[in-house]
PDB file as gemmi writes it, atoms N, CA and C in Angstrom:
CRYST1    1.000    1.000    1.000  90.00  90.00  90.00 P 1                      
ATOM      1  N   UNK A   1       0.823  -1.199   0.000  1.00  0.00           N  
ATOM      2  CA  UNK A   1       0.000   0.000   0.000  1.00  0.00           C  
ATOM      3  C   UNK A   1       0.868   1.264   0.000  1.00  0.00           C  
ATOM      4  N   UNK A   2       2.206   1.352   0.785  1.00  0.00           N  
ATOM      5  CA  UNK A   2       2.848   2.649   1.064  1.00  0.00           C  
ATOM      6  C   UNK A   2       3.515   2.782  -0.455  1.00  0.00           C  
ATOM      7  N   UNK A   3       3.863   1.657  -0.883  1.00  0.00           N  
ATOM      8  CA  UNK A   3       4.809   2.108  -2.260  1.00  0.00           C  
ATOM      9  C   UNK A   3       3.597   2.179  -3.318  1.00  0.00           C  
ATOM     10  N   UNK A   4       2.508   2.128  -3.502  1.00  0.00           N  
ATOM     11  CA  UNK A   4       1.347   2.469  -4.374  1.00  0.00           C  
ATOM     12  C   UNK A   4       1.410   4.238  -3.879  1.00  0.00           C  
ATOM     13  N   UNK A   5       1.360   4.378  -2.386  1.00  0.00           N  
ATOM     14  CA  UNK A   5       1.216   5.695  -2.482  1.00  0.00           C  
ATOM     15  C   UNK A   5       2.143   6.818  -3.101  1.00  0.00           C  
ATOM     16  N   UNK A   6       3.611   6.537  -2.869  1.00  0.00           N  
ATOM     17  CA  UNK A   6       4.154   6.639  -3.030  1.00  0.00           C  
ATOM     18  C   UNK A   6       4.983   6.753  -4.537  1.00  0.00           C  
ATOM     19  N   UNK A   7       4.422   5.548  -5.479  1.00  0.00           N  
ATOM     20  CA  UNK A   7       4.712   5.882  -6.746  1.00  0.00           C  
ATOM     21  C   UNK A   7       3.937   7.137  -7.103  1.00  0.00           C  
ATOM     22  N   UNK A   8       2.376   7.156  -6.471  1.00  0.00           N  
ATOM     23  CA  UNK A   8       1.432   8.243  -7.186  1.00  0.00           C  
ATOM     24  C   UNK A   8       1.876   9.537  -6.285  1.00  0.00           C  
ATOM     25  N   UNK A   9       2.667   9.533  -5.838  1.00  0.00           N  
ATOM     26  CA  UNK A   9       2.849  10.914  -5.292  1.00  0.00           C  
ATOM     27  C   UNK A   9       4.128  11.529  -6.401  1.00  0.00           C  
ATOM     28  N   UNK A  10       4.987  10.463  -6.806  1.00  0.00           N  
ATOM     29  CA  UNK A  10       6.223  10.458  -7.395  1.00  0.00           C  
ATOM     30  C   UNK A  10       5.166  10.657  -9.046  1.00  0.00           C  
ATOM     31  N   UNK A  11       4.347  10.300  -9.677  1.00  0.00           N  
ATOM     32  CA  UNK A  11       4.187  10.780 -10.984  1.00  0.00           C  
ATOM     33  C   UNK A  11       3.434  11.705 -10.402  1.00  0.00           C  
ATOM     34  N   UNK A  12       3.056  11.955  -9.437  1.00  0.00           N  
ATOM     35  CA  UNK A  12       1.997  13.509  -9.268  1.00  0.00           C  
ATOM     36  C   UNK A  12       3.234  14.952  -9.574  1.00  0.00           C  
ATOM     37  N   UNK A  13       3.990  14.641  -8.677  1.00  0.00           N  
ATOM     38  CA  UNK A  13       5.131  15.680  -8.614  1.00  0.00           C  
ATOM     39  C   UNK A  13       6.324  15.666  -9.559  1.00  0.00           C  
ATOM     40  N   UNK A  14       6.192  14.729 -10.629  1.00  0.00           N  
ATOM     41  CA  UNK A  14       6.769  14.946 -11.918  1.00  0.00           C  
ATOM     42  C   UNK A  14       6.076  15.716 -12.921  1.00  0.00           C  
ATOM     43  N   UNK A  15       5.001  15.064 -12.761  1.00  0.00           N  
ATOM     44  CA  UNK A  15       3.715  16.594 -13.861  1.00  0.00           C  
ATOM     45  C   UNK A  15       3.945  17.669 -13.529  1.00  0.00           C  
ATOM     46  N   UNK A  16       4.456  17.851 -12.455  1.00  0.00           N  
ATOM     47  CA  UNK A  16       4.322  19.466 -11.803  1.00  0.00           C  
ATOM     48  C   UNK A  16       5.535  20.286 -12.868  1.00  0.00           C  
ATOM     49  N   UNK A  17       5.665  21.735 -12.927  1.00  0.00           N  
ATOM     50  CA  UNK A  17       6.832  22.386 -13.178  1.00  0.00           C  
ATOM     51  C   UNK A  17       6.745  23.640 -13.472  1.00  0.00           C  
ATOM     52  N   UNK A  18       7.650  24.559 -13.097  1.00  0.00           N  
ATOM     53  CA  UNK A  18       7.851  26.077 -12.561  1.00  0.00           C  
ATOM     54  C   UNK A  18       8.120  26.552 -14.417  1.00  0.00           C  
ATOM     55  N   UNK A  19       7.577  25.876 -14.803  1.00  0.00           N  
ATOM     56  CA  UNK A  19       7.756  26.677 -16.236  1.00  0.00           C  
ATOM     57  C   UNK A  19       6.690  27.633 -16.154  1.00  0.00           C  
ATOM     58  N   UNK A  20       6.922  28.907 -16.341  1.00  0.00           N  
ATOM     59  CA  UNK A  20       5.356  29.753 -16.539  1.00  0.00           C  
ATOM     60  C   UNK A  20       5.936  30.866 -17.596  1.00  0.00           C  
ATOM     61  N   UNK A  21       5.566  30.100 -18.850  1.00  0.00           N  
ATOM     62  CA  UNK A  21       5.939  31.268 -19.515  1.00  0.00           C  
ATOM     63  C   UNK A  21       4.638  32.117 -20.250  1.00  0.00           C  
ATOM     64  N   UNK A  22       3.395  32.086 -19.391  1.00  0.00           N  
ATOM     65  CA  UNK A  22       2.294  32.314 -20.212  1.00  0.00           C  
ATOM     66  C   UNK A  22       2.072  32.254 -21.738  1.00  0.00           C  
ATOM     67  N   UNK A  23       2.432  30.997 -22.006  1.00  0.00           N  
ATOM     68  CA  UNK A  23       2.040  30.597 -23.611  1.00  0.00           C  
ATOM     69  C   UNK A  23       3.124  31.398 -24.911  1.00  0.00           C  
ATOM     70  N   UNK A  24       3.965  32.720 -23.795  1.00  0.00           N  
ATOM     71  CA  UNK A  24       4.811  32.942 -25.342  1.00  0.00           C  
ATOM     72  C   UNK A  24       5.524  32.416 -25.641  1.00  0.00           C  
ATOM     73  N   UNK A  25       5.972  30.888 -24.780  1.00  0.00           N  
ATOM     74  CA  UNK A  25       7.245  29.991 -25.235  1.00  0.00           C  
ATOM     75  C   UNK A  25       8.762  30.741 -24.851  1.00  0.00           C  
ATOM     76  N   UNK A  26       8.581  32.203 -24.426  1.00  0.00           N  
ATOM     77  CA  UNK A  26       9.911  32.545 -23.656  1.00  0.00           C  
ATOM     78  C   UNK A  26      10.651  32.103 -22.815  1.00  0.00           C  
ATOM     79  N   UNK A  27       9.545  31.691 -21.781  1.00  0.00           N  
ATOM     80  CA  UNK A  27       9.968  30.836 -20.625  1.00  0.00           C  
ATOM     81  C   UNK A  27      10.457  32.113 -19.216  1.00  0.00           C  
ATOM     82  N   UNK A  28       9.718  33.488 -19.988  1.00  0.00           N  
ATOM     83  CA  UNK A  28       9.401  34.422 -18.572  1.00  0.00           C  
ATOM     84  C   UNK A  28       8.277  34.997 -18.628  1.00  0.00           C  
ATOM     85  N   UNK A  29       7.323  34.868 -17.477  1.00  0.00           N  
ATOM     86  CA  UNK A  29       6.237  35.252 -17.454  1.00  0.00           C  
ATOM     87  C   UNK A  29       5.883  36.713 -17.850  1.00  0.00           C  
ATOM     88  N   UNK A  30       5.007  37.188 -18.349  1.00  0.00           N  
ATOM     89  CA  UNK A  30       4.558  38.640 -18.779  1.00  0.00           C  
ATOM     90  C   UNK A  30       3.690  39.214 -17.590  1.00  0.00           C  
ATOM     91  N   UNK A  31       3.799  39.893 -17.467  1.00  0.00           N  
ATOM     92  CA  UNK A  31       3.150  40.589 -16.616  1.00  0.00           C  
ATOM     93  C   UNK A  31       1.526  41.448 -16.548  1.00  0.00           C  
ATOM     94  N   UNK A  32       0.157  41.048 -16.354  1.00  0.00           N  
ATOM     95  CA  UNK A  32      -1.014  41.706 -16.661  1.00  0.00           C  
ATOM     96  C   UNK A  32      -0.950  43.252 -16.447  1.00  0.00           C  
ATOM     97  N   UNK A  33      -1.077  44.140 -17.147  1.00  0.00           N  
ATOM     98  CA  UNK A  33      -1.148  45.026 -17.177  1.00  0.00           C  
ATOM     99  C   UNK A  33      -2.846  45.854 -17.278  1.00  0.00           C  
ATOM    100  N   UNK A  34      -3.464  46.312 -16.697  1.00  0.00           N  
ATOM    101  CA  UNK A  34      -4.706  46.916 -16.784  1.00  0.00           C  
ATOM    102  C   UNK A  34      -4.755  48.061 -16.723  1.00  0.00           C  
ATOM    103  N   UNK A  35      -5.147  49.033 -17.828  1.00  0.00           N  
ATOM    104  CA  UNK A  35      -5.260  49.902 -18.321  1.00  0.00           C  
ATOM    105  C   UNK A  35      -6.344  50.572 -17.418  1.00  0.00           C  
ATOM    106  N   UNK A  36      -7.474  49.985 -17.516  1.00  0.00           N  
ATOM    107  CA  UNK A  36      -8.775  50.746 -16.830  1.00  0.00           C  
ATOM    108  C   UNK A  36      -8.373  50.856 -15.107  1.00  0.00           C  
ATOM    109  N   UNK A  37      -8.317  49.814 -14.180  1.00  0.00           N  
ATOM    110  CA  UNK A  37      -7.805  49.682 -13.156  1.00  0.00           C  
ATOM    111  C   UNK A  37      -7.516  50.708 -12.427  1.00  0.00           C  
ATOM    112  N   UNK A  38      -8.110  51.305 -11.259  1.00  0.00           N  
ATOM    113  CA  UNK A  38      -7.670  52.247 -10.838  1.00  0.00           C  
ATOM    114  C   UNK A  38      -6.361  52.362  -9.965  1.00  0.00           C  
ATOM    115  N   UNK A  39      -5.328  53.147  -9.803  1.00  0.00           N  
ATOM    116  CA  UNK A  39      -3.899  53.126  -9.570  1.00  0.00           C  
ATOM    117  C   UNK A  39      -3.941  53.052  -7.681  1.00  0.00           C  
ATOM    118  N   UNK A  40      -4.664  54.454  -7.364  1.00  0.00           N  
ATOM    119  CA  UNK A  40      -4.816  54.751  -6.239  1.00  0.00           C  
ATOM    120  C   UNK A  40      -6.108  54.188  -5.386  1.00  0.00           C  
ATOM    121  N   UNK A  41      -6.150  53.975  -3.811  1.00  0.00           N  
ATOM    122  CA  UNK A  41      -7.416  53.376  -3.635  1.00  0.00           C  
ATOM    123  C   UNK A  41      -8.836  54.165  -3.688  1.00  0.00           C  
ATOM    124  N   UNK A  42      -9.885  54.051  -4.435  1.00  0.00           N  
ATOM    125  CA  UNK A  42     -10.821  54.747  -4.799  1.00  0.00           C  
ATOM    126  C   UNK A  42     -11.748  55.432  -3.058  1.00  0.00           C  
ATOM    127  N   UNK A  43     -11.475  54.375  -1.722  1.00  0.00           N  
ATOM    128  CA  UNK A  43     -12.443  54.730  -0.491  1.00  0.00           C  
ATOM    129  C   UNK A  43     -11.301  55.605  -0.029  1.00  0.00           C  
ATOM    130  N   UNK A  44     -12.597  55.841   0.615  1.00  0.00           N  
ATOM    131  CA  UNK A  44     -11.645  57.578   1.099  1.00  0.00           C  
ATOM    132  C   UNK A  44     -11.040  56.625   3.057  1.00  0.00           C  
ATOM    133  N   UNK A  45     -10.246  57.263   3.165  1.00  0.00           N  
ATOM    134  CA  UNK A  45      -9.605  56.408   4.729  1.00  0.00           C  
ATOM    135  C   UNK A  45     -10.387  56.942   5.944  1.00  0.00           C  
ATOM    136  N   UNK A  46     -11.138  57.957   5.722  1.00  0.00           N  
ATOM    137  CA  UNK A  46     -12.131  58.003   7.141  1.00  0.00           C  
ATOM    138  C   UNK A  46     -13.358  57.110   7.392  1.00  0.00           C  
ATOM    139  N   UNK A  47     -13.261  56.337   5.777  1.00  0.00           N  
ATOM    140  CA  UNK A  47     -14.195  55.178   6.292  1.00  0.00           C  
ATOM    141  C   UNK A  47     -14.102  54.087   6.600  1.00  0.00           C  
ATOM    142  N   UNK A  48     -12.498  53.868   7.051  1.00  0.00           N  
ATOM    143  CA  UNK A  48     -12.018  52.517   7.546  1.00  0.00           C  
ATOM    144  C   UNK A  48     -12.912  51.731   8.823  1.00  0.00           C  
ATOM    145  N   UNK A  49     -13.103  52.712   9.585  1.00  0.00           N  
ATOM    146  CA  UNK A  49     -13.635  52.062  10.649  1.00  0.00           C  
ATOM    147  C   UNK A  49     -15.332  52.262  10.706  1.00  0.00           C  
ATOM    148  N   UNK A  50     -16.054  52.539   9.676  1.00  0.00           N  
ATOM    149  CA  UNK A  50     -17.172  52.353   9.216  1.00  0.00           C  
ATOM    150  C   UNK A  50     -17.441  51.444   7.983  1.00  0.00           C  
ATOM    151  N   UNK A  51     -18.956  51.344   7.586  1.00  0.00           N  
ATOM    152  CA  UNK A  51     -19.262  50.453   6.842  1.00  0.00           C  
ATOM    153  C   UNK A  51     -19.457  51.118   5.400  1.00  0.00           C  
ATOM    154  N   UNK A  52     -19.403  52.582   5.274  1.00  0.00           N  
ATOM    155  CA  UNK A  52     -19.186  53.155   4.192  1.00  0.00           C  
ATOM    156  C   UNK A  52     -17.762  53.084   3.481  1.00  0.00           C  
ATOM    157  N   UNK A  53     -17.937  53.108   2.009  1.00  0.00           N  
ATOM    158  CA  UNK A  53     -17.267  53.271   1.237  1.00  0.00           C  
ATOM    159  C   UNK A  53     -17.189  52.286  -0.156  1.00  0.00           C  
ATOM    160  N   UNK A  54     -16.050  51.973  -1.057  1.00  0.00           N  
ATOM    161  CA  UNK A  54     -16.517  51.319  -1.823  1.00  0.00           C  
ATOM    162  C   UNK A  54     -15.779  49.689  -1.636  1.00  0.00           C  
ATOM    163  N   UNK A  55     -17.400  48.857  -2.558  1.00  0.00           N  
ATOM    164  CA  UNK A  55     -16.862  47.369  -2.451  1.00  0.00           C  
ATOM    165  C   UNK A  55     -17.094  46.861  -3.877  1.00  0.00           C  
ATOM    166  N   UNK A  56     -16.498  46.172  -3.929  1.00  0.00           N  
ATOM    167  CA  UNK A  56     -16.076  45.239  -5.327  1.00  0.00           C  
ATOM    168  C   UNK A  56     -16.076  44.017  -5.609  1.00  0.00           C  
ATOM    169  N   UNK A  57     -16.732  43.253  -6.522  1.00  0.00           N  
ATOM    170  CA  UNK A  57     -16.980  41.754  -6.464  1.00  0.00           C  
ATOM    171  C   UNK A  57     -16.893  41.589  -7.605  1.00  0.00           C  
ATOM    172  N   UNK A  58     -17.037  39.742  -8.076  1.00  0.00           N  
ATOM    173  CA  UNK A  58     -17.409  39.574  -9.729  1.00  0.00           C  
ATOM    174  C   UNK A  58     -18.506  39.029  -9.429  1.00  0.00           C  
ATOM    175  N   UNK A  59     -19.538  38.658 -10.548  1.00  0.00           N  
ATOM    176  CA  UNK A  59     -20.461  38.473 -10.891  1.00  0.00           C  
ATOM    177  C   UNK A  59     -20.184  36.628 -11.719  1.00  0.00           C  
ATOM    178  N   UNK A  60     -20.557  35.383 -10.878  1.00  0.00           N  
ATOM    179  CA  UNK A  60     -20.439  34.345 -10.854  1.00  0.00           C  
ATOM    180  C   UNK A  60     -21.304  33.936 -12.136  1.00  0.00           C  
ATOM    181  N   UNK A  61     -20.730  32.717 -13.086  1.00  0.00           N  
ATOM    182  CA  UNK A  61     -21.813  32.595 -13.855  1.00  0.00           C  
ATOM    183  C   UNK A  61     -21.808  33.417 -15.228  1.00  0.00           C  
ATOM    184  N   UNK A  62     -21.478  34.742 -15.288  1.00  0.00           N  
ATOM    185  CA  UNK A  62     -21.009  35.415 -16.086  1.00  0.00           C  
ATOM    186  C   UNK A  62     -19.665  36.229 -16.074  1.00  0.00           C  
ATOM    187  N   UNK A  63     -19.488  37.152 -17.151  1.00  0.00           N  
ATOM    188  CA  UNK A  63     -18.279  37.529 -17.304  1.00  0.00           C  
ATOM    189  C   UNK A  63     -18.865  39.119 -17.081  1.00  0.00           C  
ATOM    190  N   UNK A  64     -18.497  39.650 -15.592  1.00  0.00           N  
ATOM    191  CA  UNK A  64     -18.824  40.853 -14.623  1.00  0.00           C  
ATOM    192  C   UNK A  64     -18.025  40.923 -13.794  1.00  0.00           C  
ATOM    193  N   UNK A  65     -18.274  42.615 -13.380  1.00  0.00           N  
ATOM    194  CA  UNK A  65     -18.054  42.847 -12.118  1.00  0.00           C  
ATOM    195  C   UNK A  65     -18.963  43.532 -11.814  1.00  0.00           C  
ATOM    196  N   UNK A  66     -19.088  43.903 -10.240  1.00  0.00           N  
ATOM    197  CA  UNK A  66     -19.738  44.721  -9.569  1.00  0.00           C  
ATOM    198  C   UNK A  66     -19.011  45.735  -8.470  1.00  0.00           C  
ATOM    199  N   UNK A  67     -19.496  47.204  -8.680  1.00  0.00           N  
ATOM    200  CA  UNK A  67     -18.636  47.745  -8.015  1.00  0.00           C  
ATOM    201  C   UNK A  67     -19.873  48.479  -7.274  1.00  0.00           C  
ATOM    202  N   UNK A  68     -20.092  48.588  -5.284  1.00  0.00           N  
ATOM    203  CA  UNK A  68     -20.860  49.308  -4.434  1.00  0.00           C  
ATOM    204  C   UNK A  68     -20.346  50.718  -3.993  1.00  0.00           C  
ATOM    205  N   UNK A  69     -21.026  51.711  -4.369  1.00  0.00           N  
ATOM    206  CA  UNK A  69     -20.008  52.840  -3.885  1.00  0.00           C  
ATOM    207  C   UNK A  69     -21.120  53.524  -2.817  1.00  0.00           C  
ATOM    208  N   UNK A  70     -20.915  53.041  -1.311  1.00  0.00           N  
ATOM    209  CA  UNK A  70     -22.058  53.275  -0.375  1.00  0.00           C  
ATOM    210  C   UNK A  70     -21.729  54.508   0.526  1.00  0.00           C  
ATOM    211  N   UNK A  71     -22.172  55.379   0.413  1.00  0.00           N  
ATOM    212  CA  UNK A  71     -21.528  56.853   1.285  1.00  0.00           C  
ATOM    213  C   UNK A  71     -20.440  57.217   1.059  1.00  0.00           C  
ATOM    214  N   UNK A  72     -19.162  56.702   0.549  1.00  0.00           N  
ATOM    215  CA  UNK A  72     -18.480  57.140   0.033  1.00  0.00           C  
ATOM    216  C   UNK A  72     -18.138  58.520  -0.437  1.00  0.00           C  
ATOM    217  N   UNK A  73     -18.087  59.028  -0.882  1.00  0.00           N  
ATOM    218  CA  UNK A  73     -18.093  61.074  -1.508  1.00  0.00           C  
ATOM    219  C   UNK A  73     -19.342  61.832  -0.972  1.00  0.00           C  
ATOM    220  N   UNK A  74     -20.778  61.187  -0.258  1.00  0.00           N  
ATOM    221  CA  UNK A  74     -21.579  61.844  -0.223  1.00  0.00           C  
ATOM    222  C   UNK A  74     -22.914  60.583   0.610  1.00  0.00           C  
ATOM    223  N   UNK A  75     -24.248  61.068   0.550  1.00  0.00           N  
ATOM    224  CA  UNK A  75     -25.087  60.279   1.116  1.00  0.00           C  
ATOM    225  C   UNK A  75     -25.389  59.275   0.481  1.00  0.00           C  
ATOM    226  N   UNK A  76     -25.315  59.202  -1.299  1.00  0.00           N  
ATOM    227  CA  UNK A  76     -25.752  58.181  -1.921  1.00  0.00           C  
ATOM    228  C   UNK A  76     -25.438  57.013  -2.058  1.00  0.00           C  
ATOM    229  N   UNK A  77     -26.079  56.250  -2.332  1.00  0.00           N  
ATOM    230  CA  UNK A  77     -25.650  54.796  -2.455  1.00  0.00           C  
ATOM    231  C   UNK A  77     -26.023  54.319  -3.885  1.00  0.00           C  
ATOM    232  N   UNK A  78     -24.805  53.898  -4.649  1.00  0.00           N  
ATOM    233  CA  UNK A  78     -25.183  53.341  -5.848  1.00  0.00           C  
ATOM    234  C   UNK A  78     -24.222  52.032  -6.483  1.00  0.00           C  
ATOM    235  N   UNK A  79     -24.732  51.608  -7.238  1.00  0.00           N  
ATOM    236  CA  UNK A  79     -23.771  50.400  -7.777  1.00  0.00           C  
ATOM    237  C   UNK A  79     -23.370  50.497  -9.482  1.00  0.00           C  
ATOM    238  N   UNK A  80     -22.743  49.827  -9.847  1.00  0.00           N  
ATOM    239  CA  UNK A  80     -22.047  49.834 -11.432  1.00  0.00           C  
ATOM    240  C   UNK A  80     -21.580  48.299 -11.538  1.00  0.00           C  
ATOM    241  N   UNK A  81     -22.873  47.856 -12.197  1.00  0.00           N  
ATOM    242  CA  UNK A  81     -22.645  46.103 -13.004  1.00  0.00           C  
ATOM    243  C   UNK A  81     -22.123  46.229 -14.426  1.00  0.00           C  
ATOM    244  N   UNK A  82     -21.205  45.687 -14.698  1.00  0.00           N  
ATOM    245  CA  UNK A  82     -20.517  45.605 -16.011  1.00  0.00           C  
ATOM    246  C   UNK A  82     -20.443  44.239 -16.593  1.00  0.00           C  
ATOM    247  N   UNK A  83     -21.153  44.136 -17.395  1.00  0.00           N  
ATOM    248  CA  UNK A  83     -20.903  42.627 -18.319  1.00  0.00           C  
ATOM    249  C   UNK A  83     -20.441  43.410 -19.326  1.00  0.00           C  
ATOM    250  N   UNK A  84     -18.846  42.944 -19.509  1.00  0.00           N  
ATOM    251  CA  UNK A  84     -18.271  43.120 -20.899  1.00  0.00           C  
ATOM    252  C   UNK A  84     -17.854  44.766 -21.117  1.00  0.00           C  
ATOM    253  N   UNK A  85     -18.214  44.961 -22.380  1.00  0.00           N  
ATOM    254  CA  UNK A  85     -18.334  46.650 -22.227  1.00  0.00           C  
ATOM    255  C   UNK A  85     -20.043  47.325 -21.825  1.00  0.00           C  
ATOM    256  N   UNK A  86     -20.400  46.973 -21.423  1.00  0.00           N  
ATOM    257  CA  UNK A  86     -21.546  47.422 -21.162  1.00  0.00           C  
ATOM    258  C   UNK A  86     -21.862  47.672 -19.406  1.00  0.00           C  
ATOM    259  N   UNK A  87     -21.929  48.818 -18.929  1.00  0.00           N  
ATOM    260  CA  UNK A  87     -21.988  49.519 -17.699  1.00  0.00           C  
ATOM    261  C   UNK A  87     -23.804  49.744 -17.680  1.00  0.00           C  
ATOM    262  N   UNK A  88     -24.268  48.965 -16.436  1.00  0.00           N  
ATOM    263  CA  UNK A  88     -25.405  49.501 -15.797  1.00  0.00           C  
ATOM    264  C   UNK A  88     -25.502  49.996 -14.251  1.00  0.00           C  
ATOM    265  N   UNK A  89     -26.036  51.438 -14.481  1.00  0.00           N  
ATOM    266  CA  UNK A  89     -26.297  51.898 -13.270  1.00  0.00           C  
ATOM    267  C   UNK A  89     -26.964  51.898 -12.185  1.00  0.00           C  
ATOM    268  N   UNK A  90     -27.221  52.243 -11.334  1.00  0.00           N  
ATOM    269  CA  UNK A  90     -28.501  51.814 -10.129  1.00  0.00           C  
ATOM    270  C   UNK A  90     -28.224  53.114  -9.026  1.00  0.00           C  
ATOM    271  N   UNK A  91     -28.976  53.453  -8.666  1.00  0.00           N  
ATOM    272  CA  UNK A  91     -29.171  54.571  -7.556  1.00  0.00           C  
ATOM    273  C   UNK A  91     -29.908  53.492  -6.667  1.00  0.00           C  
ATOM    274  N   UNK A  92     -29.332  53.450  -5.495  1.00  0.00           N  
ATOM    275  CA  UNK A  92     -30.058  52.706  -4.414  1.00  0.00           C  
ATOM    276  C   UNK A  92     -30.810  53.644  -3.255  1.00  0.00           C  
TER     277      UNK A  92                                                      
END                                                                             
């Protein structure tokens, strides 16, 4: 039984390997770069220790995100669902 485990641990960890050359065949990874992405953090820092400010998720199932921007700059509360290029708004 131990050398059954043991072979399958030994072809498990031969499949393995630190090659990551994301598909250009260089054999050094590239780096994602995002253009849209905002640089700086969008919540403002007096709302650390409150429940205001903004939150961010994806959208399971499809190809989304969702971004909550709750008191944040002001009283409102609103959201921004994006499938793809297409932005929908919501005033909550």
């Amino acid at each position: 039984m131990a050398s059954v485990l043991m072979l399958s641990f030994t072809v498990f960890m031969a499949g393995c390997s630190k090659d990551d050359d994301n598909g250009n065949g260089k054999g050094n990874p590239q780096a994602h770069l995002c253009e849209t992405c905002p640089s700086a953090p969008e919540a403002l820092a007096e709302h650390d220790s409150s429940s205001k400010g903004i939150y961010k998720g994806v959208v399971i199932g499809s190809s989304g995100t969702i971004k909550f921007n709750v008191a944040n700059n002001n009283s409102d509360i609103t959201a921004i669902l994006t499938f793809g290029w297409r932005n929908l708004h919501f005033d909550l």
